[in-house]
C-alpha positions as CSV (number, residue, x, y, z in Angstrom):
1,X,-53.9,-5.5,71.0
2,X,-52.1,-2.4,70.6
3,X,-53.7,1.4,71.4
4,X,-52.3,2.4,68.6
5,X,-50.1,2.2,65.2
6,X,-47.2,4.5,64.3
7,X,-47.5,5.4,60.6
8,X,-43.6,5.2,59.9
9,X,-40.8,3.2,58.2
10,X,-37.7,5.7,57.5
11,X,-37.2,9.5,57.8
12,X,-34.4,12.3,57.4
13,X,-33.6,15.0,58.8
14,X,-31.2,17.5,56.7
15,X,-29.1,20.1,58.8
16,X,-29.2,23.1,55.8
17,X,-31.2,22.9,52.8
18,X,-28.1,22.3,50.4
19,X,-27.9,20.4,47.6
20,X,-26.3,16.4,47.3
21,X,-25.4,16.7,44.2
22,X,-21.7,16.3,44.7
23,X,-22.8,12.7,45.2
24,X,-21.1,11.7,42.0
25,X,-17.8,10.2,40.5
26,X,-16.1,14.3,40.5
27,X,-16.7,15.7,44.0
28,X,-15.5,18.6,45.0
29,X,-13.0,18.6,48.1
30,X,-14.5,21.7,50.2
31,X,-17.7,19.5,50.6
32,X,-18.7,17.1,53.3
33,X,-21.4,14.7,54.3
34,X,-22.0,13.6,57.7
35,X,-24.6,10.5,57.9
36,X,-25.4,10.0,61.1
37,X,-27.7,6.7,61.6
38,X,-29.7,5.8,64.4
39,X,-31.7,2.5,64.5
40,X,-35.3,1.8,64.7
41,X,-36.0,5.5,65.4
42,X,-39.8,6.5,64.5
43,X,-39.7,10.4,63.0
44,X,-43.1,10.4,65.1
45,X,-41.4,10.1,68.5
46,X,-38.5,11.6,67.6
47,X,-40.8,15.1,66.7
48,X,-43.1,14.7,69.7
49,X,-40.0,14.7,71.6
50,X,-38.8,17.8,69.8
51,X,-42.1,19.4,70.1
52,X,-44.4,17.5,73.1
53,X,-47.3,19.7,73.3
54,X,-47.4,19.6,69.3
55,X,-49.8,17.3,66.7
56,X,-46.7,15.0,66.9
57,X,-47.6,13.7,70.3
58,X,-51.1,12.3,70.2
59,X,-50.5,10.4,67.1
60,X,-48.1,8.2,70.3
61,X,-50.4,5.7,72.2
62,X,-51.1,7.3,75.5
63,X,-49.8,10.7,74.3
64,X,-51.0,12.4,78.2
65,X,-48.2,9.5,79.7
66,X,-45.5,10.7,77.1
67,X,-45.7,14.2,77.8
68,X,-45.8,13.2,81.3
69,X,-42.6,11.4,81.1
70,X,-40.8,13.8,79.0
71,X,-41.8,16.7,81.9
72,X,-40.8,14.4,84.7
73,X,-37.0,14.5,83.2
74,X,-36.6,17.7,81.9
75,X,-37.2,18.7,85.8
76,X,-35.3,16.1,86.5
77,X,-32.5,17.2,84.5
78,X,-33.4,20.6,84.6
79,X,-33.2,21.3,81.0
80,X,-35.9,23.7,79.6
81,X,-35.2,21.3,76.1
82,X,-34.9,17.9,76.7
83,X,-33.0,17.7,73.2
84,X,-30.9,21.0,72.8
85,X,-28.5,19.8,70.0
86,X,-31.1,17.9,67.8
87,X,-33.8,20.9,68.7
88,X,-30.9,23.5,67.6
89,X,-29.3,21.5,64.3
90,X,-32.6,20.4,63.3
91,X,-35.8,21.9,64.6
92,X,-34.0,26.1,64.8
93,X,-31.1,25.7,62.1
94,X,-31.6,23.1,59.8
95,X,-34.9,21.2,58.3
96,X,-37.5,18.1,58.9
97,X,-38.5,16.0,56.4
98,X,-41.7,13.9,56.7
99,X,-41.4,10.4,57.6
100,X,-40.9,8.2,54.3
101,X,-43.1,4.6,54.0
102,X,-41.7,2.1,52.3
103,X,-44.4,-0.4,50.7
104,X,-42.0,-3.1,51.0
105,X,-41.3,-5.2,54.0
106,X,-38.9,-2.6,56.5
107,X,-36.6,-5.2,58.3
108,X,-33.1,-3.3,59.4
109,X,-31.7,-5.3,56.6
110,X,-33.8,-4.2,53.5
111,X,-34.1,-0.9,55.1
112,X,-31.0,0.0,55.0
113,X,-29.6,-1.9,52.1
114,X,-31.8,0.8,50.4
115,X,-30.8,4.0,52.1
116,X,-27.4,3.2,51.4
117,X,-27.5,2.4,48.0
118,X,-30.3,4.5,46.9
119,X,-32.3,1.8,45.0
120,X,-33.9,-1.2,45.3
121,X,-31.8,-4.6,46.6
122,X,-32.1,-8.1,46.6
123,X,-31.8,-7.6,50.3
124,X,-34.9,-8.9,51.3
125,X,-34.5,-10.4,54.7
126,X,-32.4,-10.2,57.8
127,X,-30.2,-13.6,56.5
128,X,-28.9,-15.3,53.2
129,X,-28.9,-19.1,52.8
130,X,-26.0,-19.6,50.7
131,X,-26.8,-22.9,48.3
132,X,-22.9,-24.0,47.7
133,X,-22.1,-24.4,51.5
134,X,-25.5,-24.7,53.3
135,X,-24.7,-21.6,55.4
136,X,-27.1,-19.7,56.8
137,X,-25.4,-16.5,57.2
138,X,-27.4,-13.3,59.1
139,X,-26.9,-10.0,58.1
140,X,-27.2,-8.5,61.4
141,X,-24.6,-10.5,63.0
142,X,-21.9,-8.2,63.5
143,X,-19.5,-9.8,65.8
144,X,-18.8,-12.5,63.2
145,X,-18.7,-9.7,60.5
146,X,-15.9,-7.7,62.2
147,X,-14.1,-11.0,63.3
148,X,-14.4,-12.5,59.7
149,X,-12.9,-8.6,58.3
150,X,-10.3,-8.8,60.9
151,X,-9.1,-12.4,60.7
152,X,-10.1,-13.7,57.8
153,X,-8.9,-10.4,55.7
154,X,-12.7,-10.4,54.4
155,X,-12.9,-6.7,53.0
156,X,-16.5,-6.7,53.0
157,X,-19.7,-7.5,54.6
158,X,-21.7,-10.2,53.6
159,X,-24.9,-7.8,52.8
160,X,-22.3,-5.8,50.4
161,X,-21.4,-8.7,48.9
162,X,-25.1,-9.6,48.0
163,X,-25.1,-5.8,46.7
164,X,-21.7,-6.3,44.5
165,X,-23.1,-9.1,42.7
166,X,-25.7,-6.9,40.7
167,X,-23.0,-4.5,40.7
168,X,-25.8,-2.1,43.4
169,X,-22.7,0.9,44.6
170,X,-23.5,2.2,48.0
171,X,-23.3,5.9,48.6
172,X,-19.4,5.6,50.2
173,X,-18.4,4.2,46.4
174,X,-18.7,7.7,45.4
175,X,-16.6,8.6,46.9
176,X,-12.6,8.2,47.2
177,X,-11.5,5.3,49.3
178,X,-9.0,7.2,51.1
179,X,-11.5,10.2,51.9
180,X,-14.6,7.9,53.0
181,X,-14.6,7.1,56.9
182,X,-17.5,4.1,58.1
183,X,-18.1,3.0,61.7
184,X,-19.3,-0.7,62.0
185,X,-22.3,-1.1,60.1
186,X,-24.4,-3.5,57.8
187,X,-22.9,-2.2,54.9
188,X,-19.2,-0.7,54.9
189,X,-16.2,-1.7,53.2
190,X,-13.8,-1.1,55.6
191,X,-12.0,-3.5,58.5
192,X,-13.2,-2.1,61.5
193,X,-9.6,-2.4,63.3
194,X,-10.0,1.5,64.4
195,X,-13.1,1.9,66.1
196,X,-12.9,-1.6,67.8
197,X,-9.5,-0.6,69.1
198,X,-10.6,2.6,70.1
199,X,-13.8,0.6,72.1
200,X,-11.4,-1.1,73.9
201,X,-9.9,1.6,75.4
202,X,-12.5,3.3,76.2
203,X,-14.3,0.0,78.2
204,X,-10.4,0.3,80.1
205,X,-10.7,3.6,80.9
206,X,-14.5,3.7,82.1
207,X,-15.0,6.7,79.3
208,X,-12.6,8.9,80.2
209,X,-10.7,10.9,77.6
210,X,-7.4,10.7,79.7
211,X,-5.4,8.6,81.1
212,X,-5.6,8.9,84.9
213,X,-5.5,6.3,87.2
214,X,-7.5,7.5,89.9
215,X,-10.1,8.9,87.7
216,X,-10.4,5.7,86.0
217,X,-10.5,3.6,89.1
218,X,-13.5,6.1,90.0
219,X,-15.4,6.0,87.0
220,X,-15.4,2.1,86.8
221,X,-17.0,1.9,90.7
222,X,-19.6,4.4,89.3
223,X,-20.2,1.8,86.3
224,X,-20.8,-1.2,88.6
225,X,-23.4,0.8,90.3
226,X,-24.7,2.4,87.2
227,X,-23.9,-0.3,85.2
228,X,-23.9,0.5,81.1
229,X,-24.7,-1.9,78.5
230,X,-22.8,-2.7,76.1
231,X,-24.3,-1.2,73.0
232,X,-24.6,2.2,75.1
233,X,-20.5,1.6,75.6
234,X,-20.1,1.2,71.7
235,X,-22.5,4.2,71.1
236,X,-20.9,6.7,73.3
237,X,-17.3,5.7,72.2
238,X,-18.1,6.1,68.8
239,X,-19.5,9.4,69.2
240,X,-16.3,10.5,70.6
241,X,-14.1,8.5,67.7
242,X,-16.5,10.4,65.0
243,X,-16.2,13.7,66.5
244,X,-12.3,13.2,66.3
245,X,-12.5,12.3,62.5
246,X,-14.2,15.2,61.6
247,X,-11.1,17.3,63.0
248,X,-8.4,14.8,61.9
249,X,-6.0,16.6,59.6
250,X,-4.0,14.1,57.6
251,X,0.1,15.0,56.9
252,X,-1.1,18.0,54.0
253,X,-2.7,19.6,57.4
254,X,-5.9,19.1,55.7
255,X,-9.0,17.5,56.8
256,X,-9.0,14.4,55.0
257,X,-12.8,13.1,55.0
258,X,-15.4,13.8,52.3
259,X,-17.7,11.4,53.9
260,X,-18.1,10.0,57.6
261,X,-20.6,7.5,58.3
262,X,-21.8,6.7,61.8
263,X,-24.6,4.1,63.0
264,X,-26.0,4.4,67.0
265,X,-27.9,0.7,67.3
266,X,-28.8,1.6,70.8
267,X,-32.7,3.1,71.0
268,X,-33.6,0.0,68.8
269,X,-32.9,-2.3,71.3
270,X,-34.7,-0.7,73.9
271,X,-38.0,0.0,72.1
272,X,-37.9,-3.9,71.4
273,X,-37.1,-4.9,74.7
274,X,-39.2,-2.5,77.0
275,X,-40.5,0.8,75.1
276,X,-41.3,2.7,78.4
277,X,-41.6,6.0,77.8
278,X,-39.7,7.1,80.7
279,X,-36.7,4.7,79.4
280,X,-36.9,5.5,75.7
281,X,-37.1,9.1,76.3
282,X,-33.6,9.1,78.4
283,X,-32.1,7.0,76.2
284,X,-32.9,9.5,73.2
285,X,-31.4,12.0,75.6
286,X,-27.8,10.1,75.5
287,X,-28.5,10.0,71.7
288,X,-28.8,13.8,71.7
289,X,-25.6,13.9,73.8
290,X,-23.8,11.8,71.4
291,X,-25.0,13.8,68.3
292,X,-23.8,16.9,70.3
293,X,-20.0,15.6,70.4
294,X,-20.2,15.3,66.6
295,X,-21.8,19.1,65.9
296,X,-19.3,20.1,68.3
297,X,-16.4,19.0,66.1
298,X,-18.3,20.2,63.4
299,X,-18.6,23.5,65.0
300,X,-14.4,23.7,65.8
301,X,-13.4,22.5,61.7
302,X,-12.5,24.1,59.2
303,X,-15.3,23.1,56.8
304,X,-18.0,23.8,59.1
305,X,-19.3,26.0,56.5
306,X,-19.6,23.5,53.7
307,X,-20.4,20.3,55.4
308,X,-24.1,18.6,55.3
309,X,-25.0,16.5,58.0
310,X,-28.0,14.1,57.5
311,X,-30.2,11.9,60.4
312,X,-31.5,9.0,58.9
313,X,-33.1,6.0,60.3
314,X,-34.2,2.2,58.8
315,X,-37.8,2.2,60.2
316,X,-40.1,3.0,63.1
317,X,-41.9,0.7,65.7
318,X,-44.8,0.1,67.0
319,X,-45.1,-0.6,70.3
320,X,-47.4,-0.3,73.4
321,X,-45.2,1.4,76.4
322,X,-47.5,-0.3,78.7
323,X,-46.3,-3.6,78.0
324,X,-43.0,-5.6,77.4
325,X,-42.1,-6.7,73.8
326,X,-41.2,-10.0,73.1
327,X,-41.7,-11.3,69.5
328,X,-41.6,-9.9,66.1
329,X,-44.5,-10.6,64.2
330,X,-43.5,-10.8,60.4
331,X,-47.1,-10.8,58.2
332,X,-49.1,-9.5,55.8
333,X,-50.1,-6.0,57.8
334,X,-46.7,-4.9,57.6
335,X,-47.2,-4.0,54.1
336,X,-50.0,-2.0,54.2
337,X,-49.0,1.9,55.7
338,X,-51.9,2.5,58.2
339,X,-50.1,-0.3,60.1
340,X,-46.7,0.9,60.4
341,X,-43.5,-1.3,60.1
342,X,-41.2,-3.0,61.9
343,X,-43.6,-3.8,64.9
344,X,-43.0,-5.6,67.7
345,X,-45.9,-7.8,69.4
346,X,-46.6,-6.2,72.8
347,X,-49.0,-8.2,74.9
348,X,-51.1,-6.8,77.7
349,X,-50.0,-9.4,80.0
350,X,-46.9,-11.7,80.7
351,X,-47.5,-15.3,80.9
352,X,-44.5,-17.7,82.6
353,X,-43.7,-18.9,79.1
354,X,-43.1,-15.3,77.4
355,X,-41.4,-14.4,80.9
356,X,-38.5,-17.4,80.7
357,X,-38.0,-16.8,76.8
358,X,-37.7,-13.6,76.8
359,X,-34.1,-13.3,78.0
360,X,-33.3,-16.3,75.7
């Protein structure tokens, strides 16, 4: 049913080839890790991207359509690289790493239960069934997360919960409370008051850094017609709330984060939804814009010169861009690596049935 299987669960991408071993209980102030995070993003797309006429690309089903697509909007956009700030950080300036399999099963949940602790979890699924209530409580719901951290004083998410019961640290336990910074996430500690704030004024203001009514008034009539989603609203703000952490200087006049951890959920909803090449490609372009606000406040700080930024994603997908998505097919094949991970079921043709559920 599909033309062909991506061979990928999780990769990194390291700006510099320095060393994490400040990762400890003693870290040294001049250091700084940037995590950026971006969902469901397969290394092997991500690299034919970077590189279209390379190896990278006909491991893609339909590799002559991808590199059709990606021409179409560089022309389109007239940009002789369709990527500049991921091609310059990563590809020119910084390294690749392979793509990394993981031989157990790579839901979002699992996936990145493991990234951010570094070892194995009893995070095995996307949900917990809790046996003293009866609640059946998913991982990946993160409106009721932020709503339970902001009303119900919960300092935690439920997935860091499940981790603090073995006593599992995640990487931001390593470092000081005060110097840690976490965007909304599976697994964070902190009450997400900030960044939903600073959402909400952005969605008032159309994305405008100012406040000016007549640009504002513009820039929502250019919405209606353009009309955003809302996890490309969350994405884009949070690029800008990141970049102004990195540059934040606390009353000392010092920079105040050791660690700044940011997630973009954006290009995992489109591959699942409709993985056309022409869609996916554009929407990596806004990811590449987004990571470009962040190495630009990285560029105008004062620890540009000992800060490590890392790109790290929970799985790939498989998917046929010649079909829509609908279902999630959770069996036996996702274990072995010739098949991938993650996939997504993409049938050659829609049927009334798959049609109506599919917005449900």
């Amino acid at each position: 049913m599909f033309s062909k299987w991506l061979r990928s669960c999780s990769f990194l991408f390291l700006m510099a080839a320095a060393s994490l071993s400040f990762l400890h209980a003693e870290i040294d102030e001049g250091k700084r890790l940037v995590l950026i995070k971006v969902d469901g993003l397969s290394g092997v797309f991500l690299n034919a991207a970077l590189e279209p006429y390379a190896a990278y690309a006909d491991m893609l089903p339909y590799p002559e359509d991808f590199r059709r697509a990606h021409q179409e909007l560089s022309e389109l956009l007239r940009r002789e690289i369709l990527l500049p700030n991921l091609h310059h950080y990563f590809a020119i300036d910084g390294s690749r790493a392979e793509t990394i399999y993981s031989g157990t099963l790579p839901l979002s949940a699992a996936a990145w239960a493991m990234i951010d602790s570094g070892q194995p979890s009893i995070i095995k699924n996307h949900f917990y069934f809790n046996r003293a209530t009866g609640e059946l409580h998913g991982y990946l719901d993160g409106l009721r997360e932020s709503v339970n951290q902001l009303i119900k004083g919960s300092g935690k998410t439920a997935a860091v919960w499940q981790l603090d019961l073995l006593g599992i640290p995640l990487l931001e336990d390593f470092f000081p409370r005060e110097k840690t910074w976490t965007s909304i996430q599976l697994l964070y500690r902190q009450r997400p008051v900030e960044q939903l704030s600073n959402l909400g004024k952005f969605l008032v203001r159309g994305g405008r850094q100012d406040f000016n009514p007549f640009g504002i008034l513009k820039q929502q009539f250019s919405h209606i017609v353009y009309h955003p989603d809302y996890p490309e609203w969350n994405d884009e703000a949070l690029s800008h709330l990141a970049a102004s952490k990195i540059v934040e200087l606390d009353d000392k006049g010092k920079e105040p984060f050791d660690l700044i951890s940011v997630i973009f959920p954006t290009l995992d909803h489109q591959f699942h939804v409709d993985p056309d090449y022409r869609r996916t490609l554009a929407w990596l372009v806004r990811l590449d814009d987004w990571v470009g606000a962040v190495f630009r406040a990285i560029e105008e700080s004062r620890r540009r010169e000992r800060t490590v930024v890392a790109l790290v994603s929970d799985h790939g997908l498989d998917f046929n861009p010649r079909a829509i998505n609908y279902s999630f097919p959770i069996n036996r094949w996702l274990r072995h690596e010739e098949f991938g991970s993650h996939t997504v079921l993409s049938p050659h043709t829609e049927d009334y049935v798959h049609a109506l559920s599919v917005p449900v």
